[in-house]
VOMI-80399 format. One record per residue (C-alpha): residue number from 1; chain; x, y, z. Coordinates in nm, 3 decimals. Layout:
  pos  unit        x        y        z
  NUM     A        X        Y        Z
...
//
This chain:
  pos  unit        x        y        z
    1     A   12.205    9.856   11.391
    2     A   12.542    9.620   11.490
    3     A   12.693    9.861   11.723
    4     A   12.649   10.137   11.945
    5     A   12.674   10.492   11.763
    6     A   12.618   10.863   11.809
    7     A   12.262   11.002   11.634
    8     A   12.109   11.288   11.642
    9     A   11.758   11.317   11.715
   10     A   11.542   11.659   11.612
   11     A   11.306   11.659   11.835
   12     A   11.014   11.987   11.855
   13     A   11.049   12.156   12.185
   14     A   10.782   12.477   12.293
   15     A   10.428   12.514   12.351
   16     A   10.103   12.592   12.121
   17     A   10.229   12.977   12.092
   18     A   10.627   12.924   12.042
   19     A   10.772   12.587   11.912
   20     A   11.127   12.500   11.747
   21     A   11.290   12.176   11.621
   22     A   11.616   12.128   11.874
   23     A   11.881   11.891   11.802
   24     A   12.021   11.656   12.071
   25     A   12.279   11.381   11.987
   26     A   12.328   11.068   12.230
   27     A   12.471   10.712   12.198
   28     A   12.248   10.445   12.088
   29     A   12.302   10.129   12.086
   30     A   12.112    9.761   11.942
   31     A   11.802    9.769   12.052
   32     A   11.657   10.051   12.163
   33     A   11.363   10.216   12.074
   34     A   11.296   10.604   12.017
   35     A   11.138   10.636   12.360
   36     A   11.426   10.503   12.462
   37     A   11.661   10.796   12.333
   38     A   11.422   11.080   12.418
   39     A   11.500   10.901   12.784
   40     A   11.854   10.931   12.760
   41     A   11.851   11.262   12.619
   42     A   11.603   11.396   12.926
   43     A   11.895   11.231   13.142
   44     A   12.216   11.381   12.963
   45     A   12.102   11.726   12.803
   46     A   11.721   11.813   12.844
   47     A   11.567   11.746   13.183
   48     A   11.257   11.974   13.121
   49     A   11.208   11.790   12.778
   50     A   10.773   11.679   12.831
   51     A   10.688   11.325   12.705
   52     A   10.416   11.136   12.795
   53     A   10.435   10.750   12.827
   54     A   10.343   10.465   13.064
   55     A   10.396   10.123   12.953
   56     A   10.664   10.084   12.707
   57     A   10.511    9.785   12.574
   58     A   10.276    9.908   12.298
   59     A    9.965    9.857   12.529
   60     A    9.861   10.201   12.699
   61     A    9.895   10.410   12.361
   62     A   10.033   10.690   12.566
   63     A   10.390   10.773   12.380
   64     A   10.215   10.863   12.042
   65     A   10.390   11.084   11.824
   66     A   10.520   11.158   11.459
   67     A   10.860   10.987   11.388
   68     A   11.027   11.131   11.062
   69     A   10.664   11.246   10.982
   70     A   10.469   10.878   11.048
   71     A   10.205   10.917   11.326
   72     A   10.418   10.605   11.551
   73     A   10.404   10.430   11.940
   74     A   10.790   10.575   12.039
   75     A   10.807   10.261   12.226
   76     A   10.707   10.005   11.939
   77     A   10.950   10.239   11.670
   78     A   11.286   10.060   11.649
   79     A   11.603   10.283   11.616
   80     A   11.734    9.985   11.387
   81     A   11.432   10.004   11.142
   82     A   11.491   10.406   11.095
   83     A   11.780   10.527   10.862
   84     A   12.030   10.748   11.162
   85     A   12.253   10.877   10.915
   86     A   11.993   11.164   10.947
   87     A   11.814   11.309   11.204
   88     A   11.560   11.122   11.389
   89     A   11.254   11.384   11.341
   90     A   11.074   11.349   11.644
   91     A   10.747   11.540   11.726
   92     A   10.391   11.564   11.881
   93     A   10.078   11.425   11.731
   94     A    9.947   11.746   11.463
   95     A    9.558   11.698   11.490
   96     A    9.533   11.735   11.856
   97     A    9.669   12.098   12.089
   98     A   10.019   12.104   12.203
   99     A   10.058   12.153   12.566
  100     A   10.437   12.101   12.559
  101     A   10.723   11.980   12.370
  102     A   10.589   11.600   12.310
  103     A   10.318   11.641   12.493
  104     A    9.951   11.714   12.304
  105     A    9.585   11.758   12.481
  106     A    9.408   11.457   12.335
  107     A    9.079   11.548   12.621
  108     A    8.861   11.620   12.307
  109     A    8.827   11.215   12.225
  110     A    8.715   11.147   12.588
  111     A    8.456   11.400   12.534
  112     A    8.299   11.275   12.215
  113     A    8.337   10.897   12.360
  114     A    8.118   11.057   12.629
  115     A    7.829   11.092   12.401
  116     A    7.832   10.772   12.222
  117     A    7.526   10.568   12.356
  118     A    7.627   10.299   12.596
  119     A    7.633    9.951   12.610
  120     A    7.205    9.866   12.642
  121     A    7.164    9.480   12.609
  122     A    6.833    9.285   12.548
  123     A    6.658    9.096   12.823
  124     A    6.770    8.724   12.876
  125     A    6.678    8.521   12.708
  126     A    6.737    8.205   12.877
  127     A    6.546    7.983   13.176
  128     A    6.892    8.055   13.415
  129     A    6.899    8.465   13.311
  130     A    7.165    8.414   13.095
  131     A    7.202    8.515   12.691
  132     A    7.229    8.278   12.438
  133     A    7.463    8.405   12.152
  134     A    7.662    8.284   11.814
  135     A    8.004    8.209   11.774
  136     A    8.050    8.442   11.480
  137     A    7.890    8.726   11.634
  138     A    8.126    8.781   11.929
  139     A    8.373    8.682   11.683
  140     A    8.332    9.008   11.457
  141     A    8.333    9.242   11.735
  142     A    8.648    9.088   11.917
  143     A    8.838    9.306   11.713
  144     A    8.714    9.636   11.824
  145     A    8.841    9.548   12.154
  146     A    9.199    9.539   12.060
  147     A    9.218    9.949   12.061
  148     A    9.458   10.094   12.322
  149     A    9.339   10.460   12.225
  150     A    9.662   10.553   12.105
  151     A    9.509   10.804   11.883
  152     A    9.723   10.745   11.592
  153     A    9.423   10.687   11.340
  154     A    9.253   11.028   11.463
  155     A    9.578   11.208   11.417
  156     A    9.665   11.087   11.042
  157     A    9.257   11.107   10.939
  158     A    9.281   11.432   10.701
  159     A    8.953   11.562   10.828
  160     A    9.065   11.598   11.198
  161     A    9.421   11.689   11.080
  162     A    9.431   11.901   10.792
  163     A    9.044   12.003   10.806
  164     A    8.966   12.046   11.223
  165     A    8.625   11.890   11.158
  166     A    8.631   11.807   11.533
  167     A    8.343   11.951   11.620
  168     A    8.176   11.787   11.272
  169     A    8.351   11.436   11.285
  170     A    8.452   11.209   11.561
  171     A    8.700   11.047   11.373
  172     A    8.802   10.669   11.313
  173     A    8.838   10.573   11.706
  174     A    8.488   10.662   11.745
  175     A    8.386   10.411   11.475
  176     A    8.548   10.179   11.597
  177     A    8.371   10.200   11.960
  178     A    8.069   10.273   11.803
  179     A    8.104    9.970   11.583
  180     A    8.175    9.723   11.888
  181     A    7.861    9.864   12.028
  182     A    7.636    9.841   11.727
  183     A    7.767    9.484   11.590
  184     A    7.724    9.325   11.986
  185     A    7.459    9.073   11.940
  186     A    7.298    9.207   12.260
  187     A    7.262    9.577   12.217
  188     A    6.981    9.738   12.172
  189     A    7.063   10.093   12.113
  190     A    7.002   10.286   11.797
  191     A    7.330   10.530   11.710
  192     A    7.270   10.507   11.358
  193     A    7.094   10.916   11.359
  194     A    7.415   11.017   11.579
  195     A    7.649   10.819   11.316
  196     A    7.479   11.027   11.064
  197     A    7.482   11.369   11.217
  198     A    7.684   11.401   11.557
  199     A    7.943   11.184   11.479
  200     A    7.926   11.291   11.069
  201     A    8.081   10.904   10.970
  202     A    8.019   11.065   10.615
  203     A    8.286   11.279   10.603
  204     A    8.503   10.956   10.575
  205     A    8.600   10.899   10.248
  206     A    8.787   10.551   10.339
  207     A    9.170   10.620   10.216
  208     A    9.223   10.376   10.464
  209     A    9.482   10.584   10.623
  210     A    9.377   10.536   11.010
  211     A    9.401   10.152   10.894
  212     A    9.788   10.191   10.791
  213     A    9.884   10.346   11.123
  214     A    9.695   10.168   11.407
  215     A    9.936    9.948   11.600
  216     A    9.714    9.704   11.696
  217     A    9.618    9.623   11.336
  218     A    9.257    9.650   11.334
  219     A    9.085    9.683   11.010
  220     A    8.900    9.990   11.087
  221     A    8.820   10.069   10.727
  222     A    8.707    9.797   10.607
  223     A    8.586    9.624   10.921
  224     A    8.411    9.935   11.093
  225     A    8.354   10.232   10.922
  226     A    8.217   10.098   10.585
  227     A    7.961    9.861   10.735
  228     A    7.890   10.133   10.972
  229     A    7.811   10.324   10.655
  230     A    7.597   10.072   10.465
  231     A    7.369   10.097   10.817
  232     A    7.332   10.471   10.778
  233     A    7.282   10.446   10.428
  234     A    7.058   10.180   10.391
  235     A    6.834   10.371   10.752
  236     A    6.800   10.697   10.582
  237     A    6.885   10.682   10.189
  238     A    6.743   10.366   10.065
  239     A    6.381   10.422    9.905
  240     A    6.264   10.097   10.039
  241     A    6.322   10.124   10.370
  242     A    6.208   10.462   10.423
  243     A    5.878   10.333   10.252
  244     A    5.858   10.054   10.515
  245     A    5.942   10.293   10.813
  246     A    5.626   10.454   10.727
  247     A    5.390   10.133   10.838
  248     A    5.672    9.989   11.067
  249     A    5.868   10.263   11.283
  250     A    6.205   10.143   11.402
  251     A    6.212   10.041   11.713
  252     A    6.502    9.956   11.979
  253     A    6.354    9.622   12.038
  254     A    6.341    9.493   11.628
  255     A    6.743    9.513   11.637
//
């Protein structure tokens, strides 16, 4: 974008019951961002116009919403990368309630992160009460840690959005968490049953969508969720090991 110019942006206004795509056309100019606009148009036209944000910086994962369809941080979406000889389409995230306008109740992923096991490590195991610990093993969980729980991935995954398995699947954020916790060379907890049946990690069938969208670029596909898999499958599928559970129960203290 070389100069400033007028756009119009179409952005969904209402709540769960009555909703309508409004349009609202401001000056833009190099630079900005979408969040930006939806700013200047709460200043100039729509005051009551609900968006939810915090840092504009791509960090808190608050401003999350679909951008010409795309599941998108409004403050990391460029005006310049978007084509504004049509409409910016602007609207709320589709796998989560609508409160208003912008605006959707994304409560249900604190309450599933709620049930996830915590953080249980082993005893020292060093003279000064300290852990001892490889390189490569904090080094694969690192990752995990990057998530700002903008909720992107649960709101393209097709079995939150298009299915509602919430109650059935807790979706690709919960992998990931669930993932930092089971890869930690220090934890002891076993998750593996919940994986299985609480959290349902098998209705994933890896399209690698929640991978495409997450701004922080974490591999959750292949990084998390399919080794995640392999642990449930090889814990309750393979014939093998459900021989050798029968003289050997697993136990929080073998991991």
């Amino acid at each position: 974008m070389a100069e400033s110019r007028r756009v119009t942006f179409r952005i969904s206004r209402g709540d769960g019951a009555r909703t309508e795509l409004v349009d609202y056309t401001t000056e833009v100019t190099p630079g900005m961002v979408v969040l930006d606009a939806v700013h200047q148009i709460q200043a100039e036209s729509a005051p009551d116009l609900a968006c939810r944000w915090n840092c504009k910086a791509g960090k808190c994962g608050s401003c999350s919403a679909e951008i010409n369809g795309r599941p998108r941080l409004m403050c990391m979406t460029r005006l310049g990368d978007l084509d504004l000889d049509m409409p910016v389409i602007v609207e709320p995230m589709r796998a989560f309630p609508r409160i208003r306008d912008l605006v959707t109740d994304v409560s249900w992923n604190y309450r599933v992160k709620k049930r996830i096991k915590p953080f249980t490590p082993r005893p020292p195991d060093a003279p000064d009460g300290s852990w001892r610990m490889v390189q490569a093993d904090v080094d694969r969980v690192q990752e995990f840690r990057k998530c700002i729980e903008c909720f992107l991935c649960q709101n393209v995954c097709h079995v939150l959005r298009d299915h509602h398995k919430h109650e059935e699947f807790a979706g690709p954020r919960h992998m990931v968490y669930v993932a930092a916790l089971e890869m930690h060379p220090l934890d002891t907890q076993d998750r593996l049953g919940d994986l299985k049946d609480a959290d349902g990690i098998g209705y994933c069938n890896i399209t690698k969508c929640c991978t495409k969208v997450c701004p922080e670029h974490i591999t959750i596909t292949d990084n998390a969720i399919i080794p995640l898999k392999e642990r449930v499958a090889d814990e309750f599928y393979d014939p093998l090991t459900r021989l050798f559970r029968i003289f050997r129960p697993r136990r929080a203290a073998d991991r």
